[in-house]
C-alpha positions as CSV (number, residue, x, y, z in Angstrom):
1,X,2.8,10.0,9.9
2,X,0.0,10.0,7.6
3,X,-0.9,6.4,9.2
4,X,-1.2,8.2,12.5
5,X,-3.3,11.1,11.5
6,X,-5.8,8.5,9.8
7,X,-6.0,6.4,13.0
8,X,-6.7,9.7,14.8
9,X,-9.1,10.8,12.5
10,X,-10.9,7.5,12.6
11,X,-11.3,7.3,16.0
12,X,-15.3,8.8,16.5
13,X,-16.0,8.3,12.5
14,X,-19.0,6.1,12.3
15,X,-18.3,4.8,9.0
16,X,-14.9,3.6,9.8
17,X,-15.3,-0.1,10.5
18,X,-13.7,-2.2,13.4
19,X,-11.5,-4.4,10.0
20,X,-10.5,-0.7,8.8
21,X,-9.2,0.2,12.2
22,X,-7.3,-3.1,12.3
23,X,-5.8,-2.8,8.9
24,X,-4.6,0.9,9.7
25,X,-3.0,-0.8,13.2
26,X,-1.6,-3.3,10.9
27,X,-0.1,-1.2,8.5
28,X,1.3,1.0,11.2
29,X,3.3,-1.6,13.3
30,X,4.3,-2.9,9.5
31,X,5.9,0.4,8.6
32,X,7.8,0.5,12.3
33,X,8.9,-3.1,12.0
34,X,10.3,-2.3,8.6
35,X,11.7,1.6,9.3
36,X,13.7,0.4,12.8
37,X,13.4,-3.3,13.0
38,X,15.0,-4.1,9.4
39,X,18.4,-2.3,10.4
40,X,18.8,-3.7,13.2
41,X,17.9,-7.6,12.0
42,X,20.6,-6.1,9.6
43,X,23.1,-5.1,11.8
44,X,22.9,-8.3,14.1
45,X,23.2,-10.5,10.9
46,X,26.3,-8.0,10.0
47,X,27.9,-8.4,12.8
48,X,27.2,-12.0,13.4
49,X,28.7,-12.7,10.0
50,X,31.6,-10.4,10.9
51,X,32.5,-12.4,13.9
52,X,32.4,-15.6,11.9
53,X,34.3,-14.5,8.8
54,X,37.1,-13.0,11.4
55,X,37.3,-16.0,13.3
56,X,37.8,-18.2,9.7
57,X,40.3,-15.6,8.6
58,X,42.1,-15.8,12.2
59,X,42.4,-19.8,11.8
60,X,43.3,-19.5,7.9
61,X,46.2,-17.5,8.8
62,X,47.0,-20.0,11.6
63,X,47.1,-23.0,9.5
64,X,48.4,-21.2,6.1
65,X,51.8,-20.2,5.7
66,X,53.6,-18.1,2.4
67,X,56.4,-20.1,0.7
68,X,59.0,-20.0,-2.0
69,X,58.3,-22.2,-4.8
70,X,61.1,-22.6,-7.5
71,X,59.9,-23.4,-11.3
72,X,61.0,-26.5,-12.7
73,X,59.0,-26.7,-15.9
74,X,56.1,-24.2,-17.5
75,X,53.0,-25.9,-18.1
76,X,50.8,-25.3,-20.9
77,X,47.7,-23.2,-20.4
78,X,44.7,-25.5,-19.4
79,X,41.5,-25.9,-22.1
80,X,38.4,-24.8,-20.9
81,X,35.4,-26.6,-21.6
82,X,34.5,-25.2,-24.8
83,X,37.9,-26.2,-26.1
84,X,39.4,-23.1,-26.0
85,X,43.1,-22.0,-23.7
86,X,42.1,-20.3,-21.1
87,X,44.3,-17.2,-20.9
88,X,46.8,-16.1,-18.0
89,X,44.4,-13.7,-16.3
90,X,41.6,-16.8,-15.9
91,X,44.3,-19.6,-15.4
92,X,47.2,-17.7,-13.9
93,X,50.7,-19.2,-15.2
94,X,50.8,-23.5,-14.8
95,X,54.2,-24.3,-13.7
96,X,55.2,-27.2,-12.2
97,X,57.5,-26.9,-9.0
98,X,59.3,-27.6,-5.8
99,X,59.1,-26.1,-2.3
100,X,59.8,-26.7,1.2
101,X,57.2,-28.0,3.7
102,X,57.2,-27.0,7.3
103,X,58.8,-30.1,8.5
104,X,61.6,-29.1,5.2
105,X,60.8,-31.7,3.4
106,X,60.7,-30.9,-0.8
107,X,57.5,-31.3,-2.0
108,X,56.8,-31.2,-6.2
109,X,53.6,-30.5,-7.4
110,X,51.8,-28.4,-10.2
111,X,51.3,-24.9,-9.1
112,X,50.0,-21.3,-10.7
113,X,52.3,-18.8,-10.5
114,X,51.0,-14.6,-10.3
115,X,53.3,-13.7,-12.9
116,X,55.1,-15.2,-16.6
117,X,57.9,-17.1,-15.1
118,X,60.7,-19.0,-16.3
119,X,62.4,-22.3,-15.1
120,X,64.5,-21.3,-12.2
121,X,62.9,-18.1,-11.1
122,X,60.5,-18.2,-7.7
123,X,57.4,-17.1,-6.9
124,X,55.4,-16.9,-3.4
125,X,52.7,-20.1,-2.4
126,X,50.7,-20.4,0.5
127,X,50.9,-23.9,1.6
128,X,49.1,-25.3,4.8
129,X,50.6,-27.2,8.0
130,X,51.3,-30.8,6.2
131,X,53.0,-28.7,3.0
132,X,50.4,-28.9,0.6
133,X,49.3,-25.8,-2.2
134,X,46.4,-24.3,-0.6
135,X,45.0,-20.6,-1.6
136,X,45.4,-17.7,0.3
137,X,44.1,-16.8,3.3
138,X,40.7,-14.1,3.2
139,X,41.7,-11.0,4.1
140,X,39.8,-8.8,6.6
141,X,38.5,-6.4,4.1
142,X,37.5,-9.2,1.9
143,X,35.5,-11.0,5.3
144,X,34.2,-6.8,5.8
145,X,32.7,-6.9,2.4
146,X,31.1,-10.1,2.8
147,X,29.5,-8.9,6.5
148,X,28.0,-5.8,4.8
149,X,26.7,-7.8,2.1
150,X,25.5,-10.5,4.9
151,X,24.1,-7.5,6.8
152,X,22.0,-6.2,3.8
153,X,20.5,-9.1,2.6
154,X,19.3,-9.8,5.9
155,X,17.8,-6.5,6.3
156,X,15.7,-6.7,3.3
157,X,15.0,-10.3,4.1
158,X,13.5,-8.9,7.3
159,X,11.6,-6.1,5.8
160,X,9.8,-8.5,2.7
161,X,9.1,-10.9,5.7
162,X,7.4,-8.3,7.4
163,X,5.7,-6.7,4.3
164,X,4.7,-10.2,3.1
165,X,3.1,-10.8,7.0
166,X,1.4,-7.7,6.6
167,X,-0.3,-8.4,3.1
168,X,-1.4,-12.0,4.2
169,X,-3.2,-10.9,7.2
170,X,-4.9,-8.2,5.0
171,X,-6.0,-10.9,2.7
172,X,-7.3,-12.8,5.4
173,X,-9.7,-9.6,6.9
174,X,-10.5,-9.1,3.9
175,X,-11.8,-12.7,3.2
176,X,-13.4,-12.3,6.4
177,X,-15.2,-9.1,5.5
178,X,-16.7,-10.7,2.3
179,X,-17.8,-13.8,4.1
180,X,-20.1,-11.2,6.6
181,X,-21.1,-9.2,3.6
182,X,-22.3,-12.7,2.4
183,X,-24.0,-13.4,5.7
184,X,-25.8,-10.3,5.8
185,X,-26.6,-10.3,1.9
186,X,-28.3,-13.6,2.4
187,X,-29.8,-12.9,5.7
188,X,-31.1,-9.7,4.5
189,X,-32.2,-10.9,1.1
190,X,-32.3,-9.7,-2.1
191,X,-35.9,-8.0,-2.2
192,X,-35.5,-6.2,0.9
193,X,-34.8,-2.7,-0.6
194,X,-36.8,-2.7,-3.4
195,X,-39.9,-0.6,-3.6
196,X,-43.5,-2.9,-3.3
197,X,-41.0,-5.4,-2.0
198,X,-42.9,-8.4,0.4
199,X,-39.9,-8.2,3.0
């Protein structure tokens, strides 16, 4: 509001300058951009991403399907790259086992298992259409986070683009208003105001 006020007050000053009125304009459709354009470039990113991220987790529930797996043999933790086991919470439990494909074929493979198991005991997998270990689908409040995220850096993407366009057209008057003050300085001349001056 304090924008507006300025602008208003500006209006008949004589000292206010065509560049300061601009700037002032500038700085005004800046602030609206940012206060009700930056939401909604936010929302219409959120929701864009929203539609997306339902439509993967729609076709990763299609295509991925739970399973029994049965344990045939515990695996040893795997090394990290430093050397060191990497613990049940980072690695899960390495078995390797058995399961039943779609088409009820066995397949065996190395799998992680969410709990300490023991040969013999069975655990859930998510495999895909051909039988194969795949991870489990994104759920819809997982995809919900990630459209809010989505939705907020777009809005502040928005509003620095806006700010930045605002500060590089303020540079640019301003170059322009040194390059008259030039103009006029040299035009004028340096010995104009002084007293016993020639010019």
């Amino acid at each position: 509001m304090r924008i507006v006020a300025g602008l208003w007050r500006w209006r008949g000053n004589p000292l206010c300058r065509e560049t300061d009125r601009a700037e002032a304009w500038l700085t005004l459709c800046a602030a609206l951009l940012i206060v009700l354009g930056t939401p909604l470039a936010g929302l219409a990113a959120g929701l864009a991403a929203s539609a997306e991220l339902n439509r993967v987790v729609a076709e990763q529930r299609r295509h991925r399907h739970p399973v029994w797996a049965t344990t045939d043999q515990v695996l040893p933790h795997p090394v990290g790259e430093d050397g060191a086991e990497r613990t049940a919470e980072e690695a899960g439990y390495p078995v390797l086992a058995f399961w039943k494909s779609p088409d009820g074929t066995t397949r065996t493979g190395p799998a992680t298992a969410g709990r300490p198991v023991r040969p013999g005991d069975r655990f859930r997998v998510w495999t895909d259409e051909h039988g194969s270990l795949t991870s489990a689908p994104m759920s819809a409040s997982t995809a919900s986070s990630h459209a809010v995220v989505a939705g907020l850096v777009a809005g502040v993407a928005a509003a620095v683009a806006v700010e930045a366009g605002r500060r590089g057209a303020v540079r640019r008057m301003m170059r322009r208003r040194f390059a008259r003050w030039d103009e006029e300085w040299a035009r004028i001349g340096p010995d104009s105001g002084r007293l016993g001056g020639n010019g």
